[in-house]
Each structure stands twice: as structure tokens, then as C-alpha cells.
PAKE-347217 format. One record per residue: residue number from 1; z, y, x of N, C-alpha, C, O in turn; residue in one letter. Coordinates in pm, 1 decimal. Example, Ala and Ser with C-alpha at 12.3 -4.5 7.8 and 13.67 -1.06 7.14 Angstrom:
2
     k        nc3        nc2        nc1       cac3       cac2       cac1        cc3        cc2        cc1        oc3        oc2        oc1   r
     1      780.0     -569.0     1319.0      780.0     -450.0     1230.0      780.0     -330.0     1320.0      846.5     -331.9     1423.6   A
     2      708.0     -225.0     1285.0      714.0     -106.0     1367.0      787.0        3.0     1290.0      803.9      113.8     1340.9   S
This chain:
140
     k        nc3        nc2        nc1       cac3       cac2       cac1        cc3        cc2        cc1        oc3        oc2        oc1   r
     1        0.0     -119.6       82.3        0.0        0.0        0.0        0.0      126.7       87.1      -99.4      199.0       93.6   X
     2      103.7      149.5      147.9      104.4      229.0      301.7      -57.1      267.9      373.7     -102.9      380.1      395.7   X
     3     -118.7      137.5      398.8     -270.5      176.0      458.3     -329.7      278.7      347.6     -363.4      395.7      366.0   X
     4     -333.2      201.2      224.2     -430.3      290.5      116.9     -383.3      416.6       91.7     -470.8      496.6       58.5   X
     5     -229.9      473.4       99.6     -209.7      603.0       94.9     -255.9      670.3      200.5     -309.7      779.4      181.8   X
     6     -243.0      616.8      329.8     -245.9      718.7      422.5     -429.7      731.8      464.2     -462.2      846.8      493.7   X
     7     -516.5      652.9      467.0     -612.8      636.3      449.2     -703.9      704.3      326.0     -824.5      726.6      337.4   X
     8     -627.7      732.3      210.5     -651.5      853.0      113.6     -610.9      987.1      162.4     -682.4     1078.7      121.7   X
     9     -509.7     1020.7      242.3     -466.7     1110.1      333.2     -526.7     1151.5      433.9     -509.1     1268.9      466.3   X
    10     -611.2     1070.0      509.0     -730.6     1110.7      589.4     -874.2     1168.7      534.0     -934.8     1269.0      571.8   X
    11     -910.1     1071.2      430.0     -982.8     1092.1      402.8    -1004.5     1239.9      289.3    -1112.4     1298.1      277.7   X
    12     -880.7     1278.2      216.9     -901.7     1406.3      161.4     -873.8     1545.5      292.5     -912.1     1660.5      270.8   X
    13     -816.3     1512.3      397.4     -787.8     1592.7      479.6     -944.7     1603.6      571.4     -973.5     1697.6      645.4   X
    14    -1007.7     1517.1      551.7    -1165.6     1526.7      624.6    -1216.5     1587.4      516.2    -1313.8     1640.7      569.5   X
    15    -1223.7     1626.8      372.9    -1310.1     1653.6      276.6    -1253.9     1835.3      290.2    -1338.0     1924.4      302.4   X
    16    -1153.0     1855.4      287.1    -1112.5     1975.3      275.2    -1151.6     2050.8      394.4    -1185.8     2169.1      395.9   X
    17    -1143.5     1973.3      491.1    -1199.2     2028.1      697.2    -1333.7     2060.7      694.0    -1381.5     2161.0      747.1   X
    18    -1412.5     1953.0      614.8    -1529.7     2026.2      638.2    -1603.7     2103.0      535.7    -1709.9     2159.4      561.8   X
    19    -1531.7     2105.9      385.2    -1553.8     2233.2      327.0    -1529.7     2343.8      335.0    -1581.8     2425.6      259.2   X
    20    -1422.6     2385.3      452.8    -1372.1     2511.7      515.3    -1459.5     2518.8      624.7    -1487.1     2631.7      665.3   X
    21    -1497.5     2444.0      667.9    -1635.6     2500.1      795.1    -1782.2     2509.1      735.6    -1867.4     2574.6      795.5   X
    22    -1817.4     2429.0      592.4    -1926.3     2458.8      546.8    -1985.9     2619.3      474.9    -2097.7     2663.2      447.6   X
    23    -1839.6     2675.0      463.2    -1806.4     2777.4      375.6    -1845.2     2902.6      501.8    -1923.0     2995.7      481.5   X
    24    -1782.5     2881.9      612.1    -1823.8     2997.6      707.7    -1964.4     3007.6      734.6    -2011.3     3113.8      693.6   X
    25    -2067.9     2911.4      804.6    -2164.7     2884.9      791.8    -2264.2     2912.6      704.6    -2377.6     2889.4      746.5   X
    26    -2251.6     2965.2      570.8    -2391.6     2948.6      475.4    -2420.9     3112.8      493.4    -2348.1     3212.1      494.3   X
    27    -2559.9     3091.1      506.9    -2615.6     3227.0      527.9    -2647.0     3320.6      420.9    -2693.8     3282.3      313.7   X
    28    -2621.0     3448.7      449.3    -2651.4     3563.5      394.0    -2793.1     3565.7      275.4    -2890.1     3499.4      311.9   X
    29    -2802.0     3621.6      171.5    -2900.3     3603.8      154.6    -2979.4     3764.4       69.2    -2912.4     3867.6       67.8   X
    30    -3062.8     3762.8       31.7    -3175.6     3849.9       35.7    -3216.6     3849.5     -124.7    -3248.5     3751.0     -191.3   X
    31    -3206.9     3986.1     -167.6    -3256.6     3975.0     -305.1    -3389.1     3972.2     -357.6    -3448.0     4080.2     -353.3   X
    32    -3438.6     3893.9     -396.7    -3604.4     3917.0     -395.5    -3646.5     4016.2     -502.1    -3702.1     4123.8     -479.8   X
    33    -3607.9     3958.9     -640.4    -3674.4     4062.9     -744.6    -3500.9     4100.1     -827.8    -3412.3     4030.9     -878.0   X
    34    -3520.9     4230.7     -806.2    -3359.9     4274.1     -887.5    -3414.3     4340.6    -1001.1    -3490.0     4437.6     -998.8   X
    35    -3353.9     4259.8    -1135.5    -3352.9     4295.9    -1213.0    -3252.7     4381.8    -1260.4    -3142.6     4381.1    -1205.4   X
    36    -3280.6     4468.7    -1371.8    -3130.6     4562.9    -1433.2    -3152.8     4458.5    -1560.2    -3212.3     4353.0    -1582.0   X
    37    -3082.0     4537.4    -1619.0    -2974.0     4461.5    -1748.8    -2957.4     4592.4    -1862.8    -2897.7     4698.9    -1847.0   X
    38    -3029.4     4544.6    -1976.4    -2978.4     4647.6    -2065.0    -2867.0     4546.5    -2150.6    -2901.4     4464.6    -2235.8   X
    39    -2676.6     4581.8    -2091.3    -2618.9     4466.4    -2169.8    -2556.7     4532.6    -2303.5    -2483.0     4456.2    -2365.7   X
    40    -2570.6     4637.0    -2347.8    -2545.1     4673.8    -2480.4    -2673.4     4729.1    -2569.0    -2744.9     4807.5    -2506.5   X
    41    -2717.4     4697.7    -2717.4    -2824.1     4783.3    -2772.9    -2764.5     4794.9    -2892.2    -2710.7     4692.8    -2935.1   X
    42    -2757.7     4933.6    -2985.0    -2707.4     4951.2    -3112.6    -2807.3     5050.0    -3159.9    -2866.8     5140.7    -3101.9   X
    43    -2809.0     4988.0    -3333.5    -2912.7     5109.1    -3412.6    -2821.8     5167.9    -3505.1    -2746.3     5097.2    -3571.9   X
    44    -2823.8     5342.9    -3517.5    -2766.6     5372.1    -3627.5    -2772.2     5358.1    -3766.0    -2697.8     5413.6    -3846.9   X
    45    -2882.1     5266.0    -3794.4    -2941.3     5211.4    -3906.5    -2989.1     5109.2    -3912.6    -3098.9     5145.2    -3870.2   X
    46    -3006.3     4963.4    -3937.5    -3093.9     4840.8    -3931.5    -3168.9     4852.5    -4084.8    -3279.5     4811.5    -4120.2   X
    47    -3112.8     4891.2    -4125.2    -3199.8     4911.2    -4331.1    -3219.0     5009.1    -4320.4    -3118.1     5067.1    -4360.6   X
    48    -3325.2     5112.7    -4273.6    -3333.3     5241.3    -4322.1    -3422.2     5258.4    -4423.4    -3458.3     5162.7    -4491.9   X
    49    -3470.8     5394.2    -4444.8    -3592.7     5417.5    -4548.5    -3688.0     5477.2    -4448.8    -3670.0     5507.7    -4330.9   X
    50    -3819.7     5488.3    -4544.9    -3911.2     5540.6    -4448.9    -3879.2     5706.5    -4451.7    -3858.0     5773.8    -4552.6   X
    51    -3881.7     5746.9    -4329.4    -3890.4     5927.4    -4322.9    -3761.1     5928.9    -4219.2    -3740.1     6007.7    -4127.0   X
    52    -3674.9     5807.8    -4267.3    -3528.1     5830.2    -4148.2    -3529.5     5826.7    -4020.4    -3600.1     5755.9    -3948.6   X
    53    -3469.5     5885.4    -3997.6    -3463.2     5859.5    -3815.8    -3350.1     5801.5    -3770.9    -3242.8     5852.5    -3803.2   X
    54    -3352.9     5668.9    -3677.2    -3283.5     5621.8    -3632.5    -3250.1     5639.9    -3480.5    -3339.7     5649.5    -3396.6   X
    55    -3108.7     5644.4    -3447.0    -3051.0     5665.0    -3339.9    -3064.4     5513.6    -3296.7    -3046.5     5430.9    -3386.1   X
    56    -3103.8     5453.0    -3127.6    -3121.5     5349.7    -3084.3    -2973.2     5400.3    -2941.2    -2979.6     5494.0    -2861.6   X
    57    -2891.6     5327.6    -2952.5    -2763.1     5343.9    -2789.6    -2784.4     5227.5    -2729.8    -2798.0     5110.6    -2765.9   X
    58    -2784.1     5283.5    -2635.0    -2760.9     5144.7    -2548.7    -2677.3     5132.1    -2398.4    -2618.2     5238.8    -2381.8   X
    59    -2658.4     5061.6    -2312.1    -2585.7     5061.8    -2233.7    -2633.8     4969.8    -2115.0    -2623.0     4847.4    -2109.0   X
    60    -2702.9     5076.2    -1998.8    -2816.8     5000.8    -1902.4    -2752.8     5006.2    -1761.0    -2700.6     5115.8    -1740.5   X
    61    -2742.2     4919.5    -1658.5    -2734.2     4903.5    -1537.4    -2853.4     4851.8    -1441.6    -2940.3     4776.6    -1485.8   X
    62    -2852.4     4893.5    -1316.3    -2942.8     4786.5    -1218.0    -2860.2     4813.5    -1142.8    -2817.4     4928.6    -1134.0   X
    63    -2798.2     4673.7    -1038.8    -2698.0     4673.8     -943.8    -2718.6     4643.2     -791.1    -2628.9     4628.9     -708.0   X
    64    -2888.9     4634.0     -765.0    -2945.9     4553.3     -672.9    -3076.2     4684.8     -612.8    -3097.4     4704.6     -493.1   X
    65    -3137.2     4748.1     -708.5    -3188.1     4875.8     -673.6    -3212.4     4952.6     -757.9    -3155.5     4923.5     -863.1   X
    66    -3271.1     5038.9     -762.2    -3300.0     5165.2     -834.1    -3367.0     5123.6     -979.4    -3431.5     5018.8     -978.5   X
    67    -3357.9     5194.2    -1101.2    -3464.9     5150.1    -1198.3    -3542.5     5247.5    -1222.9    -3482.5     5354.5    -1232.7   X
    68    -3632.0     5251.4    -1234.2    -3726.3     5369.5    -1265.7    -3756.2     5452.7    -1453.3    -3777.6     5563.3    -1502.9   X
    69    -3740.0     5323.0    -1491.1    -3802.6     5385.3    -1595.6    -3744.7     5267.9    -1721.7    -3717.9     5150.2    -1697.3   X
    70    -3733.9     5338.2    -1866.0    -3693.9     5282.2    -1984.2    -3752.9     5344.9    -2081.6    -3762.1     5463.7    -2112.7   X
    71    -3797.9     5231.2    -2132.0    -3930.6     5232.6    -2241.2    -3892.9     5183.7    -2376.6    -3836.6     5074.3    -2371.5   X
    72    -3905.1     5224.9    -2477.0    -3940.4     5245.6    -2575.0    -4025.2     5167.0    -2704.2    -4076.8     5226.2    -2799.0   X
    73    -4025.1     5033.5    -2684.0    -4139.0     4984.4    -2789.7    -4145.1     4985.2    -2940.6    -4037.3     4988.7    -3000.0   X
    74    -4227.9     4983.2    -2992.1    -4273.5     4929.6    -3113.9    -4322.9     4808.2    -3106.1    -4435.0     4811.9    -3055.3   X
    75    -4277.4     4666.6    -3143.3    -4345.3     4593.8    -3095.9    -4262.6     4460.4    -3011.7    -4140.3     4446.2    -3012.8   X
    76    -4334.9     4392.7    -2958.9    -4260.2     4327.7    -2898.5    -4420.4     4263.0    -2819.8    -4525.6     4284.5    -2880.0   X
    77    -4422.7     4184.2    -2682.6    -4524.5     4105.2    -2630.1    -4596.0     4191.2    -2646.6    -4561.9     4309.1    -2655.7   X
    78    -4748.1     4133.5    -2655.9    -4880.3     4170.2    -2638.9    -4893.4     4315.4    -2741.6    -4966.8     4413.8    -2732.9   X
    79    -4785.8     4276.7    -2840.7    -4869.5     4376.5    -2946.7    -4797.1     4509.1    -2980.0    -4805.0     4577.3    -3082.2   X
    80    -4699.2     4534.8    -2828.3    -4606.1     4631.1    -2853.4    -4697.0     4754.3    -2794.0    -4771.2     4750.7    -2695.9   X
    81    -4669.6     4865.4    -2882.8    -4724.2     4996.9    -2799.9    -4612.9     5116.2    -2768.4    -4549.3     5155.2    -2866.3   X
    82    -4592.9     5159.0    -2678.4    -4494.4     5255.6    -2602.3    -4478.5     5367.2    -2699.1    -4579.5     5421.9    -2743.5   X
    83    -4354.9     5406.9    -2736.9    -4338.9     5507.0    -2809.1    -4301.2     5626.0    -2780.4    -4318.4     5730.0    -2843.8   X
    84    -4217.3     5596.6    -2622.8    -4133.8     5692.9    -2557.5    -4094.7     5624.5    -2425.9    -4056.9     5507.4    -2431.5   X
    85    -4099.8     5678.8    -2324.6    -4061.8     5667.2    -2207.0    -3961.8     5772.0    -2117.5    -4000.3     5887.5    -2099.4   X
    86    -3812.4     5719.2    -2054.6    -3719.9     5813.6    -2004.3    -3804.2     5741.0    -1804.6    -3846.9     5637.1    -1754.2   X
    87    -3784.5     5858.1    -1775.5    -3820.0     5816.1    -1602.0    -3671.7     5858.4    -1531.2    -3629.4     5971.8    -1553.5   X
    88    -3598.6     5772.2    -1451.4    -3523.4     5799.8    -1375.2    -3552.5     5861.9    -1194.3    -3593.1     5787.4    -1105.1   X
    89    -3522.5     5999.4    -1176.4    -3577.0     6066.7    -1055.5    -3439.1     5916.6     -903.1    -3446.7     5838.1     -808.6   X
    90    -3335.6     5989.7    -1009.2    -3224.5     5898.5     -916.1    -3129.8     5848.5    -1017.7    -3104.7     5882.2    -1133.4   X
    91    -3064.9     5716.1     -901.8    -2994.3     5627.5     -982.0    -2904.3     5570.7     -889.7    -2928.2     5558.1     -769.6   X
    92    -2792.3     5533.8     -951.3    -2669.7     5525.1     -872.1    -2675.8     5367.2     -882.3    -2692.3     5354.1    -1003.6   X
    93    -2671.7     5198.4     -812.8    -2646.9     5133.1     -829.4    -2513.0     5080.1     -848.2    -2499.9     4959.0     -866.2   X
    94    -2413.8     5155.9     -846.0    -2310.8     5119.5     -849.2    -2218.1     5163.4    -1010.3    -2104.1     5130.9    -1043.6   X
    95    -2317.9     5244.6    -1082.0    -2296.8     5292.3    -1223.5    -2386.2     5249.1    -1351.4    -2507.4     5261.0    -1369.0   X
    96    -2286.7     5195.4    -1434.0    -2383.5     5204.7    -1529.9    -2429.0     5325.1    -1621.5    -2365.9     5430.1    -1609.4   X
    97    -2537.0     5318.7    -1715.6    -2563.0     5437.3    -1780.2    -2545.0     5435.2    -1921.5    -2533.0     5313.8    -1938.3   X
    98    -2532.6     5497.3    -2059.2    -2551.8     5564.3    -2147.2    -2700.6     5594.8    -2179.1    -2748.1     5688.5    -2114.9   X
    99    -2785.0     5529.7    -2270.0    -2923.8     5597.1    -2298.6    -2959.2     5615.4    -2429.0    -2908.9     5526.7    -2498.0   X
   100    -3031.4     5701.1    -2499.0    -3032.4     5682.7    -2648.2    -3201.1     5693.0    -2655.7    -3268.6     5695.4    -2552.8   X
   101    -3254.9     5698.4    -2778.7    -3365.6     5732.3    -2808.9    -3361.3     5760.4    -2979.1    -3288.9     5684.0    -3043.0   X
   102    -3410.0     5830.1    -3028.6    -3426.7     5872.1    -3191.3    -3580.1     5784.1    -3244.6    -3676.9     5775.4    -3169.0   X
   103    -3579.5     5759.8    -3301.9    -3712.3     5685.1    -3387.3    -3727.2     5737.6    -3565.3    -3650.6     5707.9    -3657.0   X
   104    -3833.2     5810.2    -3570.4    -3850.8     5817.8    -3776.2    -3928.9     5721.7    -3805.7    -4037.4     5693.0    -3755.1   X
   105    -3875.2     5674.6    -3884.2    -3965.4     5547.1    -3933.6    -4083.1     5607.9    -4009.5    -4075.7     5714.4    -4070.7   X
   106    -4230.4     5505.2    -3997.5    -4347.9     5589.0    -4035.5    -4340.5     5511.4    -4218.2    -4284.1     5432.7    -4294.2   X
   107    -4431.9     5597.3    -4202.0    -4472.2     5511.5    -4386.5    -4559.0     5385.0    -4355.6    -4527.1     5300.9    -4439.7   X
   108    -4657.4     5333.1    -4269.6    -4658.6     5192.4    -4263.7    -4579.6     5048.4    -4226.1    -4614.9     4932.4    -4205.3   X
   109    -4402.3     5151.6    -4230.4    -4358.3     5012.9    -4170.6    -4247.1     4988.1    -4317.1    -4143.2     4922.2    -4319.8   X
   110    -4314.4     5068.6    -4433.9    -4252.7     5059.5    -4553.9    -4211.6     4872.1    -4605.2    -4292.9     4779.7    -4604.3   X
   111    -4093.5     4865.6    -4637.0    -4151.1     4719.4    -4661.2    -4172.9     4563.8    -4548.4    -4218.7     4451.6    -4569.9   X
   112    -4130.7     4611.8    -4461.8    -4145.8     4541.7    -4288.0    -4019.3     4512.6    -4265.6    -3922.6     4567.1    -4318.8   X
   113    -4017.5     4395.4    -4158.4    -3938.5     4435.1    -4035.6    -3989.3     4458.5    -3928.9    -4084.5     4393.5    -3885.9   X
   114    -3927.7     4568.6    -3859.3    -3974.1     4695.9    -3768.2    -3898.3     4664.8    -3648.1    -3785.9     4711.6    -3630.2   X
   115    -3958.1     4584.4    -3561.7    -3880.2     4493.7    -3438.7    -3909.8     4612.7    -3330.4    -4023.4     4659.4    -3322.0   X
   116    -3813.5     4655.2    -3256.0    -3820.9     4792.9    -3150.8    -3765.3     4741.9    -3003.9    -3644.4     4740.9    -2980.9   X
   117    -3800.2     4726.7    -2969.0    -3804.6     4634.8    -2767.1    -3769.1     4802.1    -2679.0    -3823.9     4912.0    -2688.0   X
   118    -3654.7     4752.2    -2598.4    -3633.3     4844.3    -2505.6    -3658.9     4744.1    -2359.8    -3644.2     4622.8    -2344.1   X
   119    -3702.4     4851.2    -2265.4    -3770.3     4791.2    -2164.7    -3754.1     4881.2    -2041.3    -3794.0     4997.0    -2029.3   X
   120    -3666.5     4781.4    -1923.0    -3579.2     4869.1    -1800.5    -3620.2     4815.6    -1678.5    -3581.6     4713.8    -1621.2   X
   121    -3753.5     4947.4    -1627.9    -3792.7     4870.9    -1537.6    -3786.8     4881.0    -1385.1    -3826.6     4995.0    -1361.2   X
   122    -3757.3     4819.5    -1268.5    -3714.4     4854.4    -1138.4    -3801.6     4912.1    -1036.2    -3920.9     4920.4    -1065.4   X
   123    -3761.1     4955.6     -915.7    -3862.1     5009.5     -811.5    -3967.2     4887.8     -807.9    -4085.4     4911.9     -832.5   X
   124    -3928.6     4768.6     -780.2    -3992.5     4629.3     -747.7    -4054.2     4593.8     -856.2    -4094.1     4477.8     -845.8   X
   125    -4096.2     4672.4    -1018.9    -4175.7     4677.6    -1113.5    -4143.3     4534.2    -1230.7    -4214.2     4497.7    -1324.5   X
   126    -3960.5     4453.2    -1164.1    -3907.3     4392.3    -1289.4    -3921.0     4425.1    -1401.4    -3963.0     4533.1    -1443.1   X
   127    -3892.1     4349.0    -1450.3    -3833.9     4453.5    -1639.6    -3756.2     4361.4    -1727.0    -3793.1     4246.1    -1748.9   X
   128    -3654.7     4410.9    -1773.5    -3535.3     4357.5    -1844.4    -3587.7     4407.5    -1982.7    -3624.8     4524.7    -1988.4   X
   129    -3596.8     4300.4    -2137.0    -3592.7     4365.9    -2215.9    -3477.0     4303.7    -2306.2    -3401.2     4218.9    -2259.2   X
   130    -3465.5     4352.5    -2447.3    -3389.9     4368.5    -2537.9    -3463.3     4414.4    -2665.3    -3561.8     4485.6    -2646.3   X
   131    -3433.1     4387.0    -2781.2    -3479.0     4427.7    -2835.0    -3407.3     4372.7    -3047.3    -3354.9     4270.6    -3091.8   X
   132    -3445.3     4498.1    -3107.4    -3347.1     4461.9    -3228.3    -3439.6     4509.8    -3373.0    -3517.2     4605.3    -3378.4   X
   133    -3408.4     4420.4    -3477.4    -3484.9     4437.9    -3598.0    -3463.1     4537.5    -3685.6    -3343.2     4531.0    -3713.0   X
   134    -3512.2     4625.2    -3743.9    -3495.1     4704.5    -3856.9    -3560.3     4685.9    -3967.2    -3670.2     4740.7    -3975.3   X
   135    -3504.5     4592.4    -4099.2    -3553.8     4589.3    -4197.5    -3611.2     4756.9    -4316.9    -3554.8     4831.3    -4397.1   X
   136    -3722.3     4744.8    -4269.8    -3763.9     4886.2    -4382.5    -3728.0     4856.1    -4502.4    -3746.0     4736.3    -4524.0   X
   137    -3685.9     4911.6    -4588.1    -3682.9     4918.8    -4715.3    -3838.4     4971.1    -4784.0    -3926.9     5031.6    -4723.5   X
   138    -3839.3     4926.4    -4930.1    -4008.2     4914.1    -4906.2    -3969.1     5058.5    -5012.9    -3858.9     5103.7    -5043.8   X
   139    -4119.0     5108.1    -5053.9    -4127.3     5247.4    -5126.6    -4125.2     5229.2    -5204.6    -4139.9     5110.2    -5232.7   X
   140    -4102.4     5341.9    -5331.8    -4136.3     5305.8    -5442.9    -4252.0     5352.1    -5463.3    -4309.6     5329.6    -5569.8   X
């Protein structure tokens, strides 16, 4: 019994030895594509009517480099078209930001859901999106 304890005693004392030397050893590494993160999105309205304008908040970081720019869709994929674009001159990686955008809903999205994609994109030309539904209420 004696052998098998102490022999479990070696053998976890070799497992722990060379996970403390594997740990110094592993190399540094290199960010290839840094993405940001838009990790909050809120609408001041998800049911509006047509003519309203909705407040879009959100809450954007990039922690790896700079982001340039946050966009605006109508849309989502292939069939989204840009509604508004904010350009960032400078950007702090170590802060996150506060961003809003206003939207009036048109008279063709009477009756829809009105899917709106925000889109945060980096020096290295990533892009993080997000994106949230607004049921139109239809006209009378």
C-alpha cells in the first residue's frame, strides 16, 4: 500500500513540476485581426409608428486597436444599405464608448419588421455587428 501512495506522490509531484515550467515557456503572441465589440444595443421604441423617430444606444469598445468607423444599417447582409455613418478621428483602447443614432421610420416600412444592423469597424477593416428588430405598426 506504502509503494502505491508514495508512487502517486511522485508521480503528481512530476505533473505539477512540469506544468510550472510549461507555463514559463509558452510564447507571446500576436493579434492578427482585432475585432471591437458592440456589447450593449437599445431602441427607444421596438413598436413604433411610421413618422417616429427612434433613438438606437449602444455601448461600443475595441481593446486591441483603433476603430474607425460605426455604421448604421437598414438591413442586414447583402441587402442592407447605410443610413448613417459616425467616423472615429481617435480612440482610446483602453475605454469604452457611448454611441447613439436617431432613425424616422419611413412610410414603406408601414406594416414590417424593420431589422436595423449596427456595424463597428477597425483600422485592420474587421467589423463587429449587432443588430435589433422594430416591428412597424401598419397604417391606417
Amino acid at each position: 500500500m506504502k509503494n502505491i501512495l508514495n508512487t502517486a506522490v511522485i508521480l503528481l509531484t512530476f505533473v505539477f513540476a512540469t506544468s510550472c515550467i510549461l507555463e514559463e515557456v509558452e510564447p507571446e503572441y500576436d493579434v492578427v485581426g482585432a475585432v471591437g465589440t458592440i456589447s450593449t444595443l437599445t431602441a427607444s421604441n421596438t413598436n413604433p409608428e411610421v413618422g417616429q423617430t427612434v433613438t438606437f444606444t449602444m455601448t461600443i469598445f475595441s481593446e486591441h486597436e483603433p476603430a474607425t468607423e460605426l455604421r448604421m444599417n437598414r438591413g442586414t447582409g447583402t441587402s442592407a444599405s447605410t443610413v448613417e455613418t459616425k467616423t472615429f478621428t481617435s480612440w482610446n483602447t483602453e475605454n469604452s464608448y457611448v454611441e447613439s443614432f436617431q432613425y424616422t421610420i419611413p412610410e414603406d416600412a408601414a406594416g414590417t419588421t424593420l431589422t436595423m444592423e449596427f456595424v463597428l469597424v477597425t483600422e485592420s477593416n474587421f467589423t463587429a455587428r449587432r443588430s435589433i428588430n422594430l416591428n412597424v405598426a401598419a397604417g391606417e
